[in-house]
Steps between C-alpha positions, in 0.01 A plus 500: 500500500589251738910336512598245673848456684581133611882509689625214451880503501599331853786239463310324821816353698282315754329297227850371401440441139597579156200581414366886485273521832197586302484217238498250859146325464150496674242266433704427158559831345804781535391723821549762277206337243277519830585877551447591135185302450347734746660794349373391155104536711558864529555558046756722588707706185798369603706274746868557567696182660797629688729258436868460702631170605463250222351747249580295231330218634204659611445686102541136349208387710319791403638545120131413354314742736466825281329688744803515735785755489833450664737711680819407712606609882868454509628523772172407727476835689121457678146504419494873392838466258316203333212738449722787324634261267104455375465865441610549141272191418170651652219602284299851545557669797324801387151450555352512825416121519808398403595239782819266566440205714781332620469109606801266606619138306535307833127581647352243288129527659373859462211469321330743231183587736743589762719704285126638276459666875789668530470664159135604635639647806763675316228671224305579835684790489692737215859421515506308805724158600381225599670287673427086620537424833414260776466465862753176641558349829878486433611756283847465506668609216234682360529872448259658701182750412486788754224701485443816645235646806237523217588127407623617105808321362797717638780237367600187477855417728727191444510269757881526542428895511263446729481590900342337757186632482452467121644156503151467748284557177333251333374652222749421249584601179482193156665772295281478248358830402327745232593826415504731260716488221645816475516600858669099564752616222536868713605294807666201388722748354560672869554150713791474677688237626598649909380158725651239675511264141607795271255429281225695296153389650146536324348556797679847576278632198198493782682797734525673128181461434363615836738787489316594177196490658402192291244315626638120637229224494506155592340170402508155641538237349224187441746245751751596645730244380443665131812709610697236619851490326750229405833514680631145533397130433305456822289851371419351171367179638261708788310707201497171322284349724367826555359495140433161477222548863343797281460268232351217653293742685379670189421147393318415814258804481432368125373215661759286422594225748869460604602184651771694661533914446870467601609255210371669237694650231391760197755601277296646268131571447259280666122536405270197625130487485243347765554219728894441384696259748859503532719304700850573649864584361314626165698763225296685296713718212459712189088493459348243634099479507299228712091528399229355733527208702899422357672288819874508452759263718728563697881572376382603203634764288311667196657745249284715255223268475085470467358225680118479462189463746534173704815346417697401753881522473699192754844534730820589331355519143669819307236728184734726307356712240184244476125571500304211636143468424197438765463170693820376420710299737937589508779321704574401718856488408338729146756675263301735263797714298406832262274442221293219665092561476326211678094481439177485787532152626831423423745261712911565537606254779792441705869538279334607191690775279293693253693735276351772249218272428126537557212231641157538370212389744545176731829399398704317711884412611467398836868342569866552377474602154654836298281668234670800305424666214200279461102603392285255702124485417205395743453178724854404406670225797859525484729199694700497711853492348409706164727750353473756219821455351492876345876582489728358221810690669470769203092580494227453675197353304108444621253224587204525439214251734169492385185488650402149751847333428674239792864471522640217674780527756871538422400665148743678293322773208818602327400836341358618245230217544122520479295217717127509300181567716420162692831344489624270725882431548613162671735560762861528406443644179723736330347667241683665215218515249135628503289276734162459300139601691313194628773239494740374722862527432765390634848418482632213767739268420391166562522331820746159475624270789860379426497164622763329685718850577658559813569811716896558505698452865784743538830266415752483808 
């Protein structure tokens, strides 16, 4: 039975905000949605948040997720204090297997492989810890693993308990770490708090464990900067970018080309198929999913959306919650909001708006028009100018365009209206009636010269 402990009550001064620490974002989501999205990998029987600063906060964001169990650390007394407030929550404890992994809200990029191996290394042996370390170049501030002559795990000191010599170390010590259950509840129990911050510290369970003659293990992680935590402003924007490189680079070995890896954004899920282009400053959030040969602009941003084999997507056009069939041409300057389904072949072209409405195959609005809440058959050429007038203040009705019909520029279809298959409307028309198939309608004033009138000078 495996629990999960995720601390994540710091107040985080240095990020000077209101805001809990852990609900600060990376690549779009709550660093503590990162952390338990690879928690969630591992199926464990339960995951305790240890909630302090902002705990109210933090359980709103959280209020749907009914896998999650809450406890409070009040006052804030250190990594193994935060842990003893978990204890009455953990599940088992009596069976050998029974494991408690402990992971941290403001290390946002541990992943589940990494964290997979240091459940492995742990079951290596009966009852042993494991613990996650990794080697640095400057380790200040990281508690440090000492090992002994054989090379075992001896314990792990703090770097503001540590001399000289230790400081010298660069094995270091992520703090995350699997144990036990019951024998983590045994020493948790006997931590105190004697060191230069007068605090309780997780890592002192490692010179209990040793002193039981429990066997210590280690495991590295996948990167290194999977253990990197979030501190301050200037910290949150590093693993930013640090996620977005392992993006684009995860892209790249897909064989997707980048026109730039460094301005590149995923906020979300990204899954493209062969031979996808895409150019710079690009934001990619929710589910987004790009199929062969799909060329997409730059500044472009796409939200939960399909877009289908060979279409290509120009500069600065925005998809939100749209699927867009094969072959079809967007933007630039696009707007496709939720509930839009465009067709293969179709055409949306620069300053077009399309609303909740769907385009069957080779329909076109190539320039300045807004379509919403309209159903748009095949082969359909809308003008420049045309608007689906589809919102009476009160309700929102539909219009419905059939199959082969031209609208003229500077139309008005004030819903609910139904143009007939192979209609043609004049330019200018507003149309408050059904428009019937094969005819033109239309509905312009006409044209009159008023002779002898001249333009008005401004009096003195």
């Amino acid at each position: 039975m495996l629990n999960i402990v995720i601390l994540a009550a710091g107040m985080g001064k240095r990020m000077k905000s209101d805001l809990p620490k852990v609900l600060h974002g990376l690549a779009g989501r709550p660093m503590l949605t990162h952390v338990l999205g690879a928690a969630r990998a591992l199926a464990p029987s339960r995951i305790v948040l240890v909630v302090g600063h902002g705990a109210d906060t933090v359980k709103r964001h959280y209020e749907q997720d009914t896998d999650l169990g809450f406890v409070l650390q009040q006052p804030q007394l250190g990594t193994g204090h935060a842990v003893q407030q978990a204890v009455p929550e953990l599940a088992g404890g009596d069976a050998p297997g029974d494991v408690t992994l402990v992971l941290y809200g403001d290390v946002p990029l541990v992943d589940s492989d990494t964290l997979k191996r240091l459940l492995d290394a742990q079951a290596s042996r009966p009852g042993a810890v494991a613990v996650l370390t990794v080697e640095l170049d400057d380790a200040t501030g990281y508690g440090r693993i000492v090992r002994n002559g054989a090379g075992a795990i001896d314990r792990v000191v703090e770097h503001k308990d540590a001399s000289p010599e230790e400081r010298a170390i660069r094995e270091v010590n992520t703090g995350i770490l699997a144990a036990p259950t019951a024998a983590l509840k045994r020493w948790l129990a006997a931590l105190k708090n004697d060191n230069a911050q007068g605090e309780y510290y997780l890592t002192d369970i490692i010179a209990m464990a040793v002193a039981d003659g429990t066997p210590v293990l280690s495991a590295a992680p996948g990167h290194d900067w999977e253990t990197l935590g979030v501190n301050s402003r200037v910290q949150q924007a590093e693993l930013e970018r640090i996620y977005q490189r392992a993006q684009a680079e995860r892209q790249l070995e897909a064989g997707v080309t980048l026109a730039d890896p460094a301005r590149f954004d995923v906020r979300g899920s990204l899954h493209c198929g062969r031979d996808v282009f895409i150019d710079v400053g690009c934001v990619f959030e929710g589910s987004v999913e790009l199929a062969d040969g799909v060329s997409v602009g730059p500044n472009c941003v796409l939200r939960d959306v399909r877009v289908g084999a060979g279409t290509r997507v120009a500069a600065f056009s925005h998809l939100d919650g749209a699927t867009v069939g094969a072959d079809a041409r967007i933007g630039p300057y696009a707007r496709l909001r939720p509930g839009t389904q465009l067709g293969d072949q179709t055409h949306v072209g620069n300053f077009v708006e399309i609303k909740n409405s769907s385009f069957d195959t080779g329909s076109k609005a190539n320039h300045l028009s807004y379509v919403g809440d309209a159903t748009v058959g095949a082969r359909v050429n809308i003008g420049a100018g045309t608007i689906t007038c589809n919102y009476d203040g009160v309700n929102k009705s539909r219009t419905v365009i059939e199959d082969d019909v031209f609208i003229g520029s500077d139309t008005q279809l004030v819903a609910p209206v139904t143009v007939g298959r192979g209609a043609t409307l004049g330019a200018g028309t507003t149309l408050t009636k059904d428009a019937p198939a094969d005819k033109l309608t239309l509905t312009r004033a006409p044209q009159t010269t008023v002779e002898g009138w001249k333009r008005p000078v401004k009096k003195k």
